[in-house]
C-alpha positions as CSV (number, residue, x, y, z in Angstrom):
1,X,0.0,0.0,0.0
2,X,0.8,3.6,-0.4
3,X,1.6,6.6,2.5
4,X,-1.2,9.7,1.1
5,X,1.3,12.1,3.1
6,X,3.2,15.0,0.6
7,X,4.5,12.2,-1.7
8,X,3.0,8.7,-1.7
9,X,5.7,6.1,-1.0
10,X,6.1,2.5,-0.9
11,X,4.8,1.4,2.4
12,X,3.8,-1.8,4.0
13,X,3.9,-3.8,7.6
14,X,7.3,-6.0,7.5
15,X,6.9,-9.3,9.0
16,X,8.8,-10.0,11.8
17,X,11.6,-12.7,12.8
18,X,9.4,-15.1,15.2
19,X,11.8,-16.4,18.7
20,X,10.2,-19.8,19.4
21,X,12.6,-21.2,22.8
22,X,16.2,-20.0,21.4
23,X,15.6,-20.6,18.0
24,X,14.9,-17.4,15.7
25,X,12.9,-17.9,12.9
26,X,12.2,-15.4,9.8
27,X,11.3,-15.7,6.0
28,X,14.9,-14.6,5.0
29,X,16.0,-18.4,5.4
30,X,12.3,-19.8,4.2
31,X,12.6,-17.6,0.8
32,X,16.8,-18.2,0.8
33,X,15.8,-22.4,0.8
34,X,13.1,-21.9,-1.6
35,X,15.2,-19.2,-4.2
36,X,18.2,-22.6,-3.9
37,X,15.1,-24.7,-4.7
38,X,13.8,-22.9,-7.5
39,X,17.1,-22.2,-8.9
40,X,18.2,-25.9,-9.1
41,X,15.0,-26.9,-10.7
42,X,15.1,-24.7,-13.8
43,X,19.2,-25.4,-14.2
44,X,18.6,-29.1,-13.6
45,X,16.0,-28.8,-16.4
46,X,18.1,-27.3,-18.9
47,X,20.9,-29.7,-18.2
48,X,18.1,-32.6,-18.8
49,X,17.3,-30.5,-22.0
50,X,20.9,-30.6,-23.3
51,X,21.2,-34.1,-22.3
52,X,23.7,-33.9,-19.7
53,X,23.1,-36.6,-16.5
54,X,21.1,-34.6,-14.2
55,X,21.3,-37.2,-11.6
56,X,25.5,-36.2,-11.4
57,X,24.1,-32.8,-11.6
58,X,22.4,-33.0,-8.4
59,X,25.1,-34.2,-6.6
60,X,26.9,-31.2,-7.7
61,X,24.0,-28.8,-5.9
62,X,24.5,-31.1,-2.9
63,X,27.6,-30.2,-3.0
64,X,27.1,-26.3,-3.8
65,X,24.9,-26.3,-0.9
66,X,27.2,-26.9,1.4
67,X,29.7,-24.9,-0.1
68,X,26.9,-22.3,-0.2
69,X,26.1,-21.9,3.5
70,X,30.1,-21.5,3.9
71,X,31.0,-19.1,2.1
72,X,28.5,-16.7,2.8
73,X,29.0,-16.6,6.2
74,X,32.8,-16.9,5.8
75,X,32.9,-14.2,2.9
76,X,32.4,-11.7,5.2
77,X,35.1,-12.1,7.7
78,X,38.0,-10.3,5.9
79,X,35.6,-7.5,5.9
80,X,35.2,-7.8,9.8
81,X,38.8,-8.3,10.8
82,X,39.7,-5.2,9.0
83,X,36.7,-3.1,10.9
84,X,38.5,-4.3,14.0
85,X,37.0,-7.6,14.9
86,X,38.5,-10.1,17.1
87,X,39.6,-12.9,14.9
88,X,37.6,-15.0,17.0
89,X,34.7,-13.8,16.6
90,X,35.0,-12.7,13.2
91,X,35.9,-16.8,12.8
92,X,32.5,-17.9,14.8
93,X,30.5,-20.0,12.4
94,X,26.8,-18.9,14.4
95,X,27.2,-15.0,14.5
96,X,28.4,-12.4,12.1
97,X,27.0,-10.9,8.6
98,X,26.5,-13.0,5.6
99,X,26.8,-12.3,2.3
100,X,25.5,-13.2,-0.5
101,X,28.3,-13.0,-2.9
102,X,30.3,-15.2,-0.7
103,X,27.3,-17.6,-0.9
104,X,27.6,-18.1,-4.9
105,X,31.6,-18.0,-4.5
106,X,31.2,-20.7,-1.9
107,X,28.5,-22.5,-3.9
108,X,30.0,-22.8,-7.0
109,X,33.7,-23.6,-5.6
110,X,32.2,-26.5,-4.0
111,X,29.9,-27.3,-7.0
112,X,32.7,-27.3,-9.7
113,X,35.5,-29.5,-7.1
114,X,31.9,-32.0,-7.4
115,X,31.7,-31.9,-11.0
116,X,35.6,-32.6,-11.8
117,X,35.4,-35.9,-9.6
118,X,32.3,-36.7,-11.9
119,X,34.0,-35.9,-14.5
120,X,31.5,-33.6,-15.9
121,X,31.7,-30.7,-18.7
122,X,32.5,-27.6,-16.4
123,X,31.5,-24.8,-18.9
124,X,28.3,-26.7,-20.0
125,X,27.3,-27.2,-16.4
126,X,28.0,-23.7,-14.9
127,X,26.7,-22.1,-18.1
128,X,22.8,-24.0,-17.4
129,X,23.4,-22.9,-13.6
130,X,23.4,-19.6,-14.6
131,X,19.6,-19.5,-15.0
132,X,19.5,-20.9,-11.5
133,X,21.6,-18.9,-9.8
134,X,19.1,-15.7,-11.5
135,X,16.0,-17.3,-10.6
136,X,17.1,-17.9,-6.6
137,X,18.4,-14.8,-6.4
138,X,15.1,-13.3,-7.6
139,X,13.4,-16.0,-5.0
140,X,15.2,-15.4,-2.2
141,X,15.0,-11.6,-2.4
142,X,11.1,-12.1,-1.8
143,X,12.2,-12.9,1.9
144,X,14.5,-9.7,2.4
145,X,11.3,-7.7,1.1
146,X,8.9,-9.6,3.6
147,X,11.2,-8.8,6.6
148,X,12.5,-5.1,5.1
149,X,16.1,-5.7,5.5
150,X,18.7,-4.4,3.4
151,X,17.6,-0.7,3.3
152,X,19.8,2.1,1.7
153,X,20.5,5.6,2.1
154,X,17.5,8.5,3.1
155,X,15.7,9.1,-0.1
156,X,12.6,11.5,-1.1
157,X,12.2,8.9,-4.4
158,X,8.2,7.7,-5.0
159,X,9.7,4.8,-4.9
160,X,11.9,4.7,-1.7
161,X,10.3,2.6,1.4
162,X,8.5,4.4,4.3
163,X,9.0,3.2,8.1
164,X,6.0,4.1,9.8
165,X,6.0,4.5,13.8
166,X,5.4,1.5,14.9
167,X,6.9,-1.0,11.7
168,X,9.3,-3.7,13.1
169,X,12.0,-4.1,10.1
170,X,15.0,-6.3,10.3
171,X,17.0,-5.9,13.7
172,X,20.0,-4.0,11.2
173,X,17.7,-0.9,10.8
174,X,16.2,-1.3,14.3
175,X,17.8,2.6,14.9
176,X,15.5,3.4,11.7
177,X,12.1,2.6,13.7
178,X,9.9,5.2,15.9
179,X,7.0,5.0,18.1
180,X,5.4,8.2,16.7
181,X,6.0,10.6,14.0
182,X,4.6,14.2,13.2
183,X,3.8,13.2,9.5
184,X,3.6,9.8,10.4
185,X,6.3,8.5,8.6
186,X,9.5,7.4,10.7
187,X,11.8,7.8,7.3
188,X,11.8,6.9,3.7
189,X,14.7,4.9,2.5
190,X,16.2,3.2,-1.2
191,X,14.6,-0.6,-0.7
192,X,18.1,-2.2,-2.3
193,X,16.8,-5.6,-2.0
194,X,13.8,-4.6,-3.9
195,X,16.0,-3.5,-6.8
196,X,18.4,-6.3,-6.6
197,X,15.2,-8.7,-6.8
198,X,13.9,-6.5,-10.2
199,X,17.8,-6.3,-11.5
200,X,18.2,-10.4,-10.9
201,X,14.4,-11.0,-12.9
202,X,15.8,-8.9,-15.9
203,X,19.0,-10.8,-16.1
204,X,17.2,-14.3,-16.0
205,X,15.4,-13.0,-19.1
206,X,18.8,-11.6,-20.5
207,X,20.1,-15.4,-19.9
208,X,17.3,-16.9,-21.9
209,X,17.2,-14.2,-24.6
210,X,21.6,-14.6,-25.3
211,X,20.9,-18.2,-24.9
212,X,18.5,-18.6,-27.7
213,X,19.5,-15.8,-30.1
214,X,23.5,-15.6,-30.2
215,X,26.1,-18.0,-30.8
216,X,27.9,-18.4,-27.9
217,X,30.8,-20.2,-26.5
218,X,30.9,-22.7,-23.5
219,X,31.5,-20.9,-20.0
220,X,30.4,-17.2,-21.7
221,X,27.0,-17.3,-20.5
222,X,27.7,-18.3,-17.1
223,X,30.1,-15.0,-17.6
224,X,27.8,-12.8,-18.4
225,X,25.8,-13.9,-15.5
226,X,28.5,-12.5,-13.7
227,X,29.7,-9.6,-15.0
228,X,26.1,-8.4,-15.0
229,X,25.7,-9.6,-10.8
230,X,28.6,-8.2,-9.8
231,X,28.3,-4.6,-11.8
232,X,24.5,-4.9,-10.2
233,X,26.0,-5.2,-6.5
234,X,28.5,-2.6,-7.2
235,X,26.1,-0.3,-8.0
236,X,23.2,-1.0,-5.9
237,X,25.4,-1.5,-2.7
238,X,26.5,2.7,-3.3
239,X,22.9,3.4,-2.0
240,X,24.1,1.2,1.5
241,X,27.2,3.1,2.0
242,X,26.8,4.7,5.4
243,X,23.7,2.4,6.3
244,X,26.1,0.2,8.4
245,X,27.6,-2.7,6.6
246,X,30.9,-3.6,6.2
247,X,32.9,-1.4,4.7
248,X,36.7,-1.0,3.4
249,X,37.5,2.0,3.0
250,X,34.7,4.0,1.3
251,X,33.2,1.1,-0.4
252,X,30.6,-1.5,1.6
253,X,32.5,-5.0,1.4
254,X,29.8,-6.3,-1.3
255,X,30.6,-3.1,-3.2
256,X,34.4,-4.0,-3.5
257,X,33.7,-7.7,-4.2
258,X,30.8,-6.9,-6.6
259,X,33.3,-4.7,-8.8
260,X,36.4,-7.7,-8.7
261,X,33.8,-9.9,-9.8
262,X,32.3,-7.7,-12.3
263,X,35.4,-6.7,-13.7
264,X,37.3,-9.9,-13.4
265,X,34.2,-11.6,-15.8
266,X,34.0,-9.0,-18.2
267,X,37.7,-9.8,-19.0
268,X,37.5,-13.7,-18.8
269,X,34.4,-12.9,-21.1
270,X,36.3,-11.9,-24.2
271,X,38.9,-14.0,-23.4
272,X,37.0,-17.2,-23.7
273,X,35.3,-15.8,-26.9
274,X,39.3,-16.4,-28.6
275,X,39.9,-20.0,-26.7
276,X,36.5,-22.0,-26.4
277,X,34.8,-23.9,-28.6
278,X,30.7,-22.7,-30.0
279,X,28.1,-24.4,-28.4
280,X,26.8,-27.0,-30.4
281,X,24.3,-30.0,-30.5
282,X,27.6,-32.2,-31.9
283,X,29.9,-30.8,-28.9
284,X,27.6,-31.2,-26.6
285,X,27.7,-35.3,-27.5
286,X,30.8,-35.0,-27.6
287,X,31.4,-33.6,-24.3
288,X,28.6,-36.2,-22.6
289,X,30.8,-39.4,-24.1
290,X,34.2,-37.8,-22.9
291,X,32.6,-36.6,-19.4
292,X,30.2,-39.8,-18.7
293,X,31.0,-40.9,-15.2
294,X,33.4,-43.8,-14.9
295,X,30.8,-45.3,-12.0
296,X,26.8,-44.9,-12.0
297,X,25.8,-43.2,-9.1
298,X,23.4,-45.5,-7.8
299,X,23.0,-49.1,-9.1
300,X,19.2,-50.6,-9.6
301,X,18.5,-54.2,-8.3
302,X,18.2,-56.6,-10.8
């Protein structure tokens, strides 16, 4: 719904982390579990489409799973240590920041090491997780706009996010709330994770679009993917500077790393458009006989 005051902004009632005993519980994690689900459904489907073994596939996301849930809590910690944590409590695997960034590095380290002991086509493989890796983003933004987390900088934009007296947003912008306001708005601020969630859909249907129309080469659409994602943070996370994240020097930690990975991708991008082969139907058997697993996964009784 809208505020009527002077300018009508976005505005609606978060919903709040439940505590149930010591446990916390809040729709950040349900939508994060659901955007991993939705993301490995529509890459497993375009790996079944290319005919690649989607049953090694999903022991790959196992895998990236894990390697998921690491690295986005461990990506933050250079970030912390140079703000002056104690190394031990930048190093605690229950408390700290997490970051999303360090979640995809995580998953996809993890995912790759899986798919080199199953011996299957790296580029193909990350190129189809592309899509997924769009989609759960998209996904698991829905969660960060349920609980209001992420907000930016102060803005006067129809579009920015008004706090009214009374609104319980995500404990990071607890100093944001009030219990009364003269206008009857607390503040209006940039909704980052709403753009990150509209800047993620338009890539999934930049993904499909490149996919179908160009001639690409193996590993260059998982590349785009992220040269696109990690421009998209760098800009989006200049809103947060100042809001109270991690920063190095004048940039937010997801700033810097969104702009080494943006940068670093645009590079490998042209360079793989010199030194790997088209995508092809007849490369893609080729790749499936040269990569099939020396073992089946799972045997069936007889």
């Amino acid at each position: 719904m809208f505020s009527s005051e002077v300018f009508a902004f976005i505005s609606y009632p978060p919903i709040p982390i439940w505590e149930i005993g010591p446990l916390r519980f809040s729709l950040h994690g349900v939508f994060a579990a659901l955007g991993f689900v939705a993301g490995a459904w529509i890459a497993t489907r375009e790996m079944r489409k290319r005919g690649f073994d989607a049953a090694a596939y999903q022991s790959c996301l196992t895998w990236g799973l894990v390697g998921s849930l690491i690295g986005a809590r461990y990506g933050t910690v250079p970030a912390a240590l140079l703000a002056g944590v104690p190394p031990l409590e930048a190093l605690n695997p229950i408390s700290g920041n997490f970051s999303i960034l360090g979640g995809f590095a995580g998953g996809i380290i993890a995912g790759v090491w899986r798919m080199r002991a199953l011996r299957m086509p790296v580029w193909a493989t990350l190129d189809m997780s592309s899509f997924g890796l769009a989609l759960g983003t998209v996904v698991g933004r829905i969660g960060d706009l349920a609980i209001v987390e992420h907000l930016g900088r102060p803005t006067n934009a129809a579009w920015g996010y008004a706090i009214k007296p009374g609104y319980d947003v995500a404990p990071q912008h607890d100093a944001l709330e009030c219990a009364s306001a003269a206008d009857g708005i607390c503040g209006v601020y940039h909704h980052v994770a709403a753009y990150d969630l509209i800047g993620a859909a338009i890539l999934l249907g930049v993904l499909f679009l490149v996919y179908r129309k160009w001639k690409l080469r193996y590993g260059q659409l998982f590349w785009i993917w992220a040269a696109w994602y990690g421009i998209q943070r760098f800009v989006l996370d200049a809103l947060r500077v100042g809001s109270g994240d991690a920063q190095v020097g004048s940039l937010t930690w997801n700033q810097l790393s969104g702009f080494l990975l943006g940068a670093g991708a645009i590079a490998i991008l042209f360079w793989f458009d010199k030194r790997q082969k088209p995508v092809t139907q007849e490369e893609d058997q080729r790749l499936i006989r040269q990569t099939a697993p020396a073992k089946p996964l799972a045997s069936r009784p007889e």
